[in-house]
N, C-alpha and C positions, 0 to 999 in steps of 0.2 A: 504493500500500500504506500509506503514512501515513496517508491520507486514514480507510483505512478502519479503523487502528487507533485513531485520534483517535476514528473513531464509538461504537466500541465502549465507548471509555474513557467513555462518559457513561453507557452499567450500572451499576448498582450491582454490589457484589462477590458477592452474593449469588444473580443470574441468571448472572455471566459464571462463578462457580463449578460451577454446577449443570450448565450450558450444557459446559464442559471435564471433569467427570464423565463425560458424555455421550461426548463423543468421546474420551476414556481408554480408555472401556470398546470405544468401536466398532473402536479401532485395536488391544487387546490381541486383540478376535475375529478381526478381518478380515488379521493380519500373523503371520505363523506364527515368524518369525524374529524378531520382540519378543518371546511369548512362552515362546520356545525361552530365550532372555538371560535373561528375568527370572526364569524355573523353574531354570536353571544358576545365577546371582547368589544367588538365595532359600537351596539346595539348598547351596551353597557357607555361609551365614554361621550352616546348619543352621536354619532355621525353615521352616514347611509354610506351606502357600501361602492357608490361615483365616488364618495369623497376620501375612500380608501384603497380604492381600485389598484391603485399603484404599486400597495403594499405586497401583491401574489408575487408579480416579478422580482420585487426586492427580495423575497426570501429566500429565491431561489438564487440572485446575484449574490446575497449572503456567501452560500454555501461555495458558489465557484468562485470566489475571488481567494478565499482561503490560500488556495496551493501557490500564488502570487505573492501575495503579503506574507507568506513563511517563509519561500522557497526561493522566489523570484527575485530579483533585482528592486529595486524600492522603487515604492508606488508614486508619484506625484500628488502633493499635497498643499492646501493652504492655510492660512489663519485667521480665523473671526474673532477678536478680542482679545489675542493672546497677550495682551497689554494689562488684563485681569489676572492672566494665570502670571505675570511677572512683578505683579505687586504682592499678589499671595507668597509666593517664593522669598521678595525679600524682607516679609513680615519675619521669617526665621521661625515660625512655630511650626511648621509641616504645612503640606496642604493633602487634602482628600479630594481625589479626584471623584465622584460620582456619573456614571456614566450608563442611561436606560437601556433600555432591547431595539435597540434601533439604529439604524446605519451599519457603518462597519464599527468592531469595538476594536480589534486587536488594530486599526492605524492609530488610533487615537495612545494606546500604550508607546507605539514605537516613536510615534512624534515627540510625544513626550520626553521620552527615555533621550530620544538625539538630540534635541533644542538645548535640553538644561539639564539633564545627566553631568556633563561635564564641569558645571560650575556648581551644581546642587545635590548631586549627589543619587544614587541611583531612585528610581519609581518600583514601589513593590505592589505589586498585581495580586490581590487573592484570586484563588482560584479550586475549584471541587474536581479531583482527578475524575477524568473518563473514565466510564463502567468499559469502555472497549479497551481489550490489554494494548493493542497496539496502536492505539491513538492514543493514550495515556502517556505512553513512551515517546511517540512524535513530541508531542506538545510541552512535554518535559523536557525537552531540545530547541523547541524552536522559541520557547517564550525566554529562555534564558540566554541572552544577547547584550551587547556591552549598554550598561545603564537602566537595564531591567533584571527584577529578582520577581519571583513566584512565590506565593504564601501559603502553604494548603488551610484549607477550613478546619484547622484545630486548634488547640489553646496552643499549641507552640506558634502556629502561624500569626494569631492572635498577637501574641508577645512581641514576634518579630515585626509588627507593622506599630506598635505602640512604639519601639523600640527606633526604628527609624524613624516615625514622628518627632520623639524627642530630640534626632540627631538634625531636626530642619529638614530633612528627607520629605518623599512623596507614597501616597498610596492610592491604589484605586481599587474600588468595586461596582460592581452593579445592584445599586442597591433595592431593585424591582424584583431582584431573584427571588424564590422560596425559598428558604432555610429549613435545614431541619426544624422537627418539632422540642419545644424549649428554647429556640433561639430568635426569638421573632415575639411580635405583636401583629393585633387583627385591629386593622385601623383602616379608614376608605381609601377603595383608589378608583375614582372614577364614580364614586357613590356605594361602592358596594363594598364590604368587611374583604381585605384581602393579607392574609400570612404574610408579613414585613418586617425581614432583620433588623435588629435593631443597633448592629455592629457599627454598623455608619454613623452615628447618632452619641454613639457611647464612646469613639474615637477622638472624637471634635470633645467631647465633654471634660476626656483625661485627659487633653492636651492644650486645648487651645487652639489645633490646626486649623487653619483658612480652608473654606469649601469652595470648590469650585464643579461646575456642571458641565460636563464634556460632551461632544458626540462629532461623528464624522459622517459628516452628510454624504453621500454617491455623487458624483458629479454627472451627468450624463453622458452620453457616448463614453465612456471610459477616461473619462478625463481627470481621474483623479478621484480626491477626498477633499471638500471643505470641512474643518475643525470650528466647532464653534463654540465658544469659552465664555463662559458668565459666573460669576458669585450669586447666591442666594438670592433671592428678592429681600430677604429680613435674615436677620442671626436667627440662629434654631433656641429656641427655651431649652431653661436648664433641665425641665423635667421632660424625663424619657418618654412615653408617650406622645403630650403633644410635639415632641423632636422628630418621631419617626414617621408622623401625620403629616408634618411640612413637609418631611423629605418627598415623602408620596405625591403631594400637591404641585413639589417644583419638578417632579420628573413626569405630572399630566401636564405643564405648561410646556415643556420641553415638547412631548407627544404631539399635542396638540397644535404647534408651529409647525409638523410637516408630517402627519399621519400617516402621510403613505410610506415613511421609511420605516415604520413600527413596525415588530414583531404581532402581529395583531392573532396568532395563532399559538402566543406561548399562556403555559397553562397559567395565569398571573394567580387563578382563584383557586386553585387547589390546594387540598389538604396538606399539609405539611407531613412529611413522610416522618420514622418514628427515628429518632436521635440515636446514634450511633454507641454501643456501650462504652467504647473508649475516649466520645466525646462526654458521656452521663459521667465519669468520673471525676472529671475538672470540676473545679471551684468555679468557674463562673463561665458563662455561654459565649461561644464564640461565633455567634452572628446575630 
């Protein structure tokens, strides 16, 4: 499977684009219960499904631009506000990068990592290993590159992301993901109670670190990735709860400026699967 995504990564972005349109759309016809998600998802954040239409191809550009952005030669990229992300950095407290289910995620770490790596110090990425043995293994390769480090979802990953906060360091997550069960609150998104880490929340709280709201827009035709950078609308409250309500609130505003590059098919409302016994051990929840 390397082999064959190494092949791939020598497309330009503009065939492996068109190419992941293609099968977007083949998987939104042919799976009745993707479509069933993304019409409930869509239905829930109140927009009709013209005004989300976009979103089938995008999922599927998702998937093929991957073997490029790991593999490939670096993608062409730009910046919206990155004059945000370079006052957070010289506040010195950390900054957390938060980043939705939309666009591309993995340009948005490697920009990072390349811009200000070098005078700040590396960007540590959580991340939950693939259930597949050998995409678990890629990815444990290809995320770790000069200026980026990998956190796995446990109390040590935990420590190591506080750990580089304190250092003026960087972190990212997605904080729209599910978390195991015990690591999360049921707070709105989009109006409806949905499973919300509350790691992101508890980060900014032990440290102090600047928040900042990432995502990389699709360019069309292949042209790239627009980065688009903002801080909070307001500081998060100190109390935990209503902290992880905003968080949800600035990642539907995010959503909501360009719907069609949402993940509008990932399960946002499901149940939180059951916590891991070697994470139930820890002192304290790691997401």
């Amino acid at each position: 499977m390397d082999q064959l995504f190494r092949f791939f990564a020598r497309f330009p972005l503009w065939l492996l684009h068109g190419m992941g349109a293609v099968v977007g759309w083949l998987v939104y016809g042919l799976s009745s219960r993707y479509r069933q998600r993304w019409a409930e998802n869509r239905d829930q954040a109140g927009l009709s499904k013209a005004q989300v239409r976009g979103a089938i191809a995008h999922g599927g550009r998702m998937i093929f631009e991957l073997p490029r952005i790991w593999f490939g030669k670096p993608a062409p990229y730009q910046w919206q506000g990155v004059e945000h992300v370079e006052r957070a950095y010289a506040a010195g407290k950390g900054v957390v990068f938060l980043t939705p289910h939309m666009g591309c995620f993995e340009i948005t770490a490697q920009a990072l990592a390349e811009k200000f790596g070098p005078q700040y110090g590396d960007l540590t990425v959580l991340y939950r290993p693939a259930r597949q043995a050998w995409l678990a293994e890629m990815m444990k390769h290809v995320r770790h590159r000069p200026g980026l480090k990998s956190a796995p979802t446990t109390l040590a990953g935990v420590r190591q992301m506080i750990k580089a906060l304190r250092k003026g360091e960087a972190v990212g997550l997605l904080p729209d993901h599910v978390p195991p069960e015990g690591q999360g609150l049921w707070v709105p998104f989009f109006g409806r109670p949905a499973y919300t880490m509350t790691l992101a929340a508890k980060l900014v709280q032990q440290t102090g670190a600047e928040v900042i709201v990432i995502w990389g827009e699709r360019l069309p035709h292949g042209r790239g990735f627009l980065l688009h950078c903002n801080p909070l609308s307001e500081p998060l409250p100190a109390e935990l709860e209503p902290a992880v309500a905003q968080i949800n609130r600035e990642m539907e505003k995010v959503i909501l400026a360009d719907p069609n590059q949402y993940m509008w098919s990932y399960a946002r409302y499901r149940q939180p699967r059951p916590q891991p016994a070697v994470e139930q051990a820890g002192k304290e929840p790691v997401a």
